[in-house]
C-alpha positions as CSV (number, residue, x, y, z in Angstrom):
1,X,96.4,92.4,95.5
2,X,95.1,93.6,98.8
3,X,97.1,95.7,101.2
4,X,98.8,94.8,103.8
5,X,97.3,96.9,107.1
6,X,100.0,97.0,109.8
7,X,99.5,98.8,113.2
8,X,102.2,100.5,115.0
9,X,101.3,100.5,118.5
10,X,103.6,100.9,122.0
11,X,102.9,102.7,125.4
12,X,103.5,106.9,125.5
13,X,107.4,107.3,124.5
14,X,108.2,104.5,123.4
15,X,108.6,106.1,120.2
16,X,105.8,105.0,117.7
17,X,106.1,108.0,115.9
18,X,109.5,107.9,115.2
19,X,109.7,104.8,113.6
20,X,106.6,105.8,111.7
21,X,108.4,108.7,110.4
22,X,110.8,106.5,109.4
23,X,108.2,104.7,107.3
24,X,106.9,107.4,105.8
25,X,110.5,108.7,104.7
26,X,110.6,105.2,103.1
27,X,107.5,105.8,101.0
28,X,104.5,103.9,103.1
29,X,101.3,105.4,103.3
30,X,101.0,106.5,108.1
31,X,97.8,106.5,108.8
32,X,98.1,108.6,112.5
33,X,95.0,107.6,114.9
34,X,95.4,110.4,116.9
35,X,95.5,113.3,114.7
36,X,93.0,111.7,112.5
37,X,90.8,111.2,115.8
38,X,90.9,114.9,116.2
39,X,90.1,115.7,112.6
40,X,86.7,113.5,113.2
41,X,85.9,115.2,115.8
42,X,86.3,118.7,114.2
43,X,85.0,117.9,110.4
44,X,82.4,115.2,110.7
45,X,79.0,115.6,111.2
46,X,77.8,113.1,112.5
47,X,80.8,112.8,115.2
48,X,79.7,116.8,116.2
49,X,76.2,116.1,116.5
50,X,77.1,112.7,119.1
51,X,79.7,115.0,120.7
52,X,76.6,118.1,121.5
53,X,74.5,115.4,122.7
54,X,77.0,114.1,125.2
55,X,78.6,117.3,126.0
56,X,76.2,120.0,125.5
57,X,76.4,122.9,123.1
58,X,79.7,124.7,124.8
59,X,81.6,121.2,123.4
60,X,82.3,123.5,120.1
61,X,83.4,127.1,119.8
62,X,82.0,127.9,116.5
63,X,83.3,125.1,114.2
64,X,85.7,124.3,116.9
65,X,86.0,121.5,119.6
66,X,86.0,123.0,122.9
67,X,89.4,120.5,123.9
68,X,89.9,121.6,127.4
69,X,86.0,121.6,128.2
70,X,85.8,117.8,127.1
71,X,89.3,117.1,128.7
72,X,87.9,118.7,131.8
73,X,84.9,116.6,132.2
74,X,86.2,113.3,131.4
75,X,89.2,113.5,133.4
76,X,88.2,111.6,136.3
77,X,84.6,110.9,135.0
78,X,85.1,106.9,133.9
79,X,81.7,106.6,132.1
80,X,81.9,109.7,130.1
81,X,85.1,108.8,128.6
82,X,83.9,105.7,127.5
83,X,80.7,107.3,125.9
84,X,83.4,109.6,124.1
85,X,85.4,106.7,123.2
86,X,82.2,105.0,121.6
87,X,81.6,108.2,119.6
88,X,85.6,108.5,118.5
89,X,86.6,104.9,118.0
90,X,83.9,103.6,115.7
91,X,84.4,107.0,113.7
92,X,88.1,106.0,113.2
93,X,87.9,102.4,112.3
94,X,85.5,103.3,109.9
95,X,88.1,106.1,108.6
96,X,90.7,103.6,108.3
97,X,89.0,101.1,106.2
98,X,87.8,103.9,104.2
99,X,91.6,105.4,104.0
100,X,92.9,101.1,103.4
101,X,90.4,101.5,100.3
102,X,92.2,104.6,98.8
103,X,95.3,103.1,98.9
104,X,94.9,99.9,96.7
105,X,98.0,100.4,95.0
106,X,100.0,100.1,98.4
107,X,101.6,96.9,99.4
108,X,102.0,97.7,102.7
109,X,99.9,100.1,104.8
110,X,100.9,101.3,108.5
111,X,98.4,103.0,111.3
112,X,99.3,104.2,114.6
113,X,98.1,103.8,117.4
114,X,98.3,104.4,121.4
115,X,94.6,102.6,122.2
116,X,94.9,99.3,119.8
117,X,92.7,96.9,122.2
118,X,90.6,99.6,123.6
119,X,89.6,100.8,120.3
120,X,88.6,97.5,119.4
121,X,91.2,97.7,116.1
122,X,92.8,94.7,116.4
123,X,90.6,92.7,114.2
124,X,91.4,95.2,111.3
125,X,95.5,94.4,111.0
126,X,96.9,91.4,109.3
127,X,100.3,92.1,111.2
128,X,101.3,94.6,114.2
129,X,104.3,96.5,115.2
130,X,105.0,96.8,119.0
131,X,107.3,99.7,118.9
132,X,109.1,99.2,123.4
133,X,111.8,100.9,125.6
134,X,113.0,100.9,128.8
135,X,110.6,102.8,131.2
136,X,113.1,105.4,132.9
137,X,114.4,106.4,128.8
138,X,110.4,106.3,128.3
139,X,110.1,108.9,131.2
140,X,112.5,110.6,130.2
141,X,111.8,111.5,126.8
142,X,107.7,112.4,127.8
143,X,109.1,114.6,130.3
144,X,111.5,116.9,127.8
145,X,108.4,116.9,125.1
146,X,105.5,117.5,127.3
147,X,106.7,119.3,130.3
148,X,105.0,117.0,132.4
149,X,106.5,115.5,136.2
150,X,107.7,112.1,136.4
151,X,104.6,111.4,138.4
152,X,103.0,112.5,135.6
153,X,104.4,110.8,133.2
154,X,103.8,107.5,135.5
155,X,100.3,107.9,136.1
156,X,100.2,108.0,132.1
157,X,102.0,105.2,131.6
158,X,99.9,102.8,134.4
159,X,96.4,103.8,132.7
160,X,98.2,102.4,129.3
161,X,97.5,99.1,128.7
162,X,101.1,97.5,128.6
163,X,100.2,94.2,127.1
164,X,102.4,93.7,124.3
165,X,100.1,92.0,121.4
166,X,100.1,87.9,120.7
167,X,102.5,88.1,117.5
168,X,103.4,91.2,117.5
169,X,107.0,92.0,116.0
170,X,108.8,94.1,118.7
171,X,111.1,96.9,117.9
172,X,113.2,98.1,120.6
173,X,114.1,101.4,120.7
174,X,116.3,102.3,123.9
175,X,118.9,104.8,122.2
176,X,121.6,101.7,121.2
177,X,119.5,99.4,119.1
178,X,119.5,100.4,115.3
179,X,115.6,101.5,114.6
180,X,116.2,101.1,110.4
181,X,117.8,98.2,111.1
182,X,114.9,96.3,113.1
183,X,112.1,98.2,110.7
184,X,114.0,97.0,107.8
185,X,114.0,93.5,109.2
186,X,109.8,94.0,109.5
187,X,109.2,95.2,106.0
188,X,111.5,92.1,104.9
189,X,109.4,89.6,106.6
190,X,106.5,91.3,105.6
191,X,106.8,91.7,102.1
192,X,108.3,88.4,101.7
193,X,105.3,86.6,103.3
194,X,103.0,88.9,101.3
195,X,104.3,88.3,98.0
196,X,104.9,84.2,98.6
197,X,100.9,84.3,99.5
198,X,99.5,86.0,96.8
């Protein structure tokens, strides 16, 4: 039986992580696009060698990514954050399918992700998770983790692309809604269906 890949996607605090932190204290293999990204970037070769190219030889500091140098540069520079995103995308799609292959014995397999159309992922999940909450409680909780202003935090939010995905099953979590109760509800429906079409 193949896995089951689900994403767990959502706009900047609406609290993907937390309800994949709740999966993973149930047992389910998170696969974490981010950090994952950022591994790439430092560990693979081929990822490095793209990243010189693009960047120049002051884009690592020894073995390490020079973060602010890069963060610098493509911060209002459209086109060079796309190049970067065609270097960093493909890397991690490919890193998922190889991380989906180690994990046979897995029913169900969960990856989040902040970018899931710009990355071009979409095609890769049988089933997503669109984790949503109310804009001033999403403000909110950016602004106590990240020390950022609300204008900020809004001028994150408007370059997200809020689209909520065709199909996707919504969690809300706005502080009164019961998250386990709602992921529960998922994993039901999903392992139902799974099991019924194998």
């Amino acid at each position: 039986m193949t896995p089951k890949l689900i994403a767990v996607c959502g706009g900047i605090g609406a609290g993907k992580s937390t309800v994949t932190r709740l999966l993973r204290i149930m047992g389910y293999p998170v696969y974490d696009c981010d950090s994952q990204a950022k591994r790439l970037m430092e560990e693979s070769e081929p990822v490095k060698q793209q990243l010189i190219d693009l960047f120049g030889p002051t884009a690592y500091d020894g073995n390490h990514l020079n973060r602010q140098l890069i963060a610098s540069q493509v911060f209002n520079d459209k086109s060079l954050l796309n190049k970067l995103n065609s270097i960093v995308h493909p890397a991690v799609k490919s890193d998922i399918i190889h991380w989906a292959h180690n994990n046979q014995e897995d029913e169900l397999l969960f990856v989040e992700t902040a970018i899931l159309k710009e990355s071009n992922l979409e095609q890769l999940f049988d089933n997503i998770i669109y984790v949503t909450a109310p804009i001033d409680i999403r403000i909110r909780r950016v602004m106590k983790r990240s020390n950022l202003t609300h204008s900020q935090v809004m001028e994150r939010i408007n370059n997200q692309d809020s689209t909520i995905p065709q199909n996707a099953a919504i969690i809300i979590n706005d502080d009164t809604n019961s998250i386990i109760a709602q992921t529960l509800q998922i994993l039901s429906d999903n392992t139902d269906k799974h099991s019924h079409s194998t």
